[in-house]
C-alpha positions in Angstrom: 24.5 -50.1 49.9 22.1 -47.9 48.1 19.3 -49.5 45.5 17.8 -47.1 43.3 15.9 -47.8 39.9 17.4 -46.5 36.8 14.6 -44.0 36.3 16.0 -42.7 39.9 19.0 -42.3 39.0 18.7 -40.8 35.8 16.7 -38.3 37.6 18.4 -37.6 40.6 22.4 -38.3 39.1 23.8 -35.7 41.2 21.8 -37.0 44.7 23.7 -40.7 43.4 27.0 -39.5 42.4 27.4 -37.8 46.0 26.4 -41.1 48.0 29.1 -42.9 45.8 31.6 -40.0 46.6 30.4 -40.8 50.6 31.9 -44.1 49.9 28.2 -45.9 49.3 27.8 -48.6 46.3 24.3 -47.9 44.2 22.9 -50.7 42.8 20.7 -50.0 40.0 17.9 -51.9 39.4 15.2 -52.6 36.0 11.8 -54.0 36.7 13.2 -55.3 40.2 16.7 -56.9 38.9 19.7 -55.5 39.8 21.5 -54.4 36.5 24.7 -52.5 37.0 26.3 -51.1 40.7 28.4 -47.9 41.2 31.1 -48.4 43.3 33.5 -45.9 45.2 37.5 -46.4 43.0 38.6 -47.6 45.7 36.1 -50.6 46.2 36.8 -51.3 42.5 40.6 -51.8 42.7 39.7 -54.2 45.6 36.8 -56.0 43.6 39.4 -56.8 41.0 42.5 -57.4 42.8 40.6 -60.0 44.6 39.1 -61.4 41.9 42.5 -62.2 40.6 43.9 -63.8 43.9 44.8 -67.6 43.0 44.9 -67.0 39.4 48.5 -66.8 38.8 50.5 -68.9 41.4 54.2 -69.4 41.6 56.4 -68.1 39.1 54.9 -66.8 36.3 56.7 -64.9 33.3 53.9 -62.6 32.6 55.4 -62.1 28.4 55.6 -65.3 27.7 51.7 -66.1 29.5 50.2 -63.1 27.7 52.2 -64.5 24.1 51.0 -68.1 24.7 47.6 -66.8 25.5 47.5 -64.9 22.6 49.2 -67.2 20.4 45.9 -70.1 21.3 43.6 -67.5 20.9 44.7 -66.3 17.4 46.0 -69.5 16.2 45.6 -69.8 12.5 43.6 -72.8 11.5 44.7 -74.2 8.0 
């Protein structure tokens, strides 16, 4: 992993943009906090593929979660 400050990257993008080609994250950093990364597409798949391991669990009819999930969001309120 690679930390650079925004400032750093903005002025050496191309120098970044190569390490994260090389397979290297680049965290970017404001005034010492870490603000945003740059992962490698393949690290990002895998972030959010696990992220979602244990959400849905046994059988799950993916239409009818995304309608009832919708239909509690956008429920009208008389």
């Amino acid at each position: 992993m690679i930390a650079a400050t925004a400032t750093e990257i903005k002025n050496n993008f191309d120098k970044y943009l190569d390490d994260v080609i090389a397979g290297n994250e680049v965290v970017v950093t404001v005034n010492g906090k870490e603000i945003g990364r740059f992962v490698p597409r393949a690290a990002a798949v895998s972030y959010l593929s696990d992220s979602l391991v244990g959400v849905l669990k046994g059988n799950v009819d993916l239409d009818e979660a995304r309608q009832e999930g919708l239909s509690a969001k956008y429920e009208s309120v008389d």
